[in-house]
N, C-alpha and C positions, 0 to 999 in steps of 0.2 A: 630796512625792508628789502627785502629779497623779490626778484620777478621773477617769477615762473613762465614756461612757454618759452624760453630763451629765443630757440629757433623759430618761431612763429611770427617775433618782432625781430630779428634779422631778416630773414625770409622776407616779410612784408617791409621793410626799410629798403636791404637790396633790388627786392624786385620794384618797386616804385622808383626809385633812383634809376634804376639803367632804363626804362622807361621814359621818363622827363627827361636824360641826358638825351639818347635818343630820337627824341620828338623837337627837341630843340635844336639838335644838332641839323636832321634834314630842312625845320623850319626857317634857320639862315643859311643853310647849303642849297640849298633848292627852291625854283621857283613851284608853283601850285601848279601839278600836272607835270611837272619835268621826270624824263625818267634817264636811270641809268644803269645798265644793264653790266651786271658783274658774272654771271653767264648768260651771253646773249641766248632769248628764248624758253630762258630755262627760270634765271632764280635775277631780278633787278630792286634797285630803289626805284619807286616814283612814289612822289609825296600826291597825297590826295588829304580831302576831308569828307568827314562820313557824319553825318547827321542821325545815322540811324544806330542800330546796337552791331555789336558782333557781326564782322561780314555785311554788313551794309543793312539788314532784319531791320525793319521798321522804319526805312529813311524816310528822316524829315520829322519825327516823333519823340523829338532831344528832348523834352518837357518832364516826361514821367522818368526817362532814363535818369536825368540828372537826379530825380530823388532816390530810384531804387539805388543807383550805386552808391548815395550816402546810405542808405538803409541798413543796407548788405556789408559797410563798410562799418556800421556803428551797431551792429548784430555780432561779425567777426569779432569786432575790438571788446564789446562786453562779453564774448564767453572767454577770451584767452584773458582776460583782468581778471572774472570774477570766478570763472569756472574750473572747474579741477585741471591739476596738470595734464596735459595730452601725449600722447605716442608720438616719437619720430613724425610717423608719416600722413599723421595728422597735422600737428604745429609745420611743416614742411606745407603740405598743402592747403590747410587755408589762411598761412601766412601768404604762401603767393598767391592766392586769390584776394587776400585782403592786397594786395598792395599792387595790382591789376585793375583791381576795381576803386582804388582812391585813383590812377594814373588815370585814367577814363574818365573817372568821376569829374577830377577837377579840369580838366579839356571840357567835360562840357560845361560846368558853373563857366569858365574863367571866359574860355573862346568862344560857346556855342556848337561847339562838332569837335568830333577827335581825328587827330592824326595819324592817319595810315601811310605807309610805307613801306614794308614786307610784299612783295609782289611773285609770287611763285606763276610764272606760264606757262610751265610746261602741263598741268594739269587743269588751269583756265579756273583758278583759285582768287577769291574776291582779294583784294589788300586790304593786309591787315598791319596789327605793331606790336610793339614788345608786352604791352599789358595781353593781349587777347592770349598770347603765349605763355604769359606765367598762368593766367586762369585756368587754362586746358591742361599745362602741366599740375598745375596745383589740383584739377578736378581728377588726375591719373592717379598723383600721390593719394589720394583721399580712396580709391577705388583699389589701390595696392593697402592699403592701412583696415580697410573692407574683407580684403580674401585672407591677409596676415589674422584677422581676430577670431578664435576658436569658435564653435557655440556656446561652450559652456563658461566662454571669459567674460565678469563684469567689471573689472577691474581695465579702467582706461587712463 
């Protein structure tokens, strides 16, 4: 049997992997709230947790989150199995959003909140981590795969 989508299930493996290495890594490198500043002011690690979605949106409301990001991850996973093969810049982006939203997902089943640690200051940007990052790249890829398709193309 042959798997179609090839990049879609690299894409979502990769990008869940560097995520949980990641999340692991500042979770025994760091105490809760330590920061470390790799351009002071500008761009640090400090590990936090976030109970809410994306950027801190709805803290405290981990509940329904934890289901939508199985939902969204068992939505993904049934169209790239069962549905026709996808363009590049489709199988690219919601491969990394499939694999953003299992890395979130299971921080909230496992832990109760996900772990942030991306800390941008210089623009006074909430912390975030590597899943929020494949999502928004993967929701770009999907928005370039958008202006790529003609009007008169049905063929996807």
């Amino acid at each position: 049997m042959r798997i179609k989508n090839n990049l879609f299930w690299a894409a979502a493996v990769v990008a869940f992997c560097l995520d949980q290495l990641t999340k692991y890594w500042i979770m025994q490198t760091f105490n809760l709230g330590q920061t470390q500043a790799l351009l002071p002011g500008i761009f640090h690690f400090t590990y936090v947790t976030n109970t809410g979605a994306a950027f801190s949106l709805f803290s405290g409301k981990v509940e329904w989150l934890r289901w939508l990001s199985l939902g969204v991850s068992l939505v993904l996973i049934a169209m790239a199995w069962f549905g026709p093969a996808l363009h590049f810049w489709d199988q690219l982006g919601y491969g990394l959003i499939l694999g953003g939203a299992i890395g979130n997902g299971i921080d909230r089943f496992i832990l109760g909140y996900v772990v942030d640690f991306l800390d941008f200051r210089l623009i006074n940007f909430p912390v975030f981590n590597l899943a929020d990052v494949f999502i928004n790249i993967g929701i770009a890829c999907l928005l370039i795969s958008t202006f790529q398709k003609t009007p008169t193309s049905h063929h996807r």
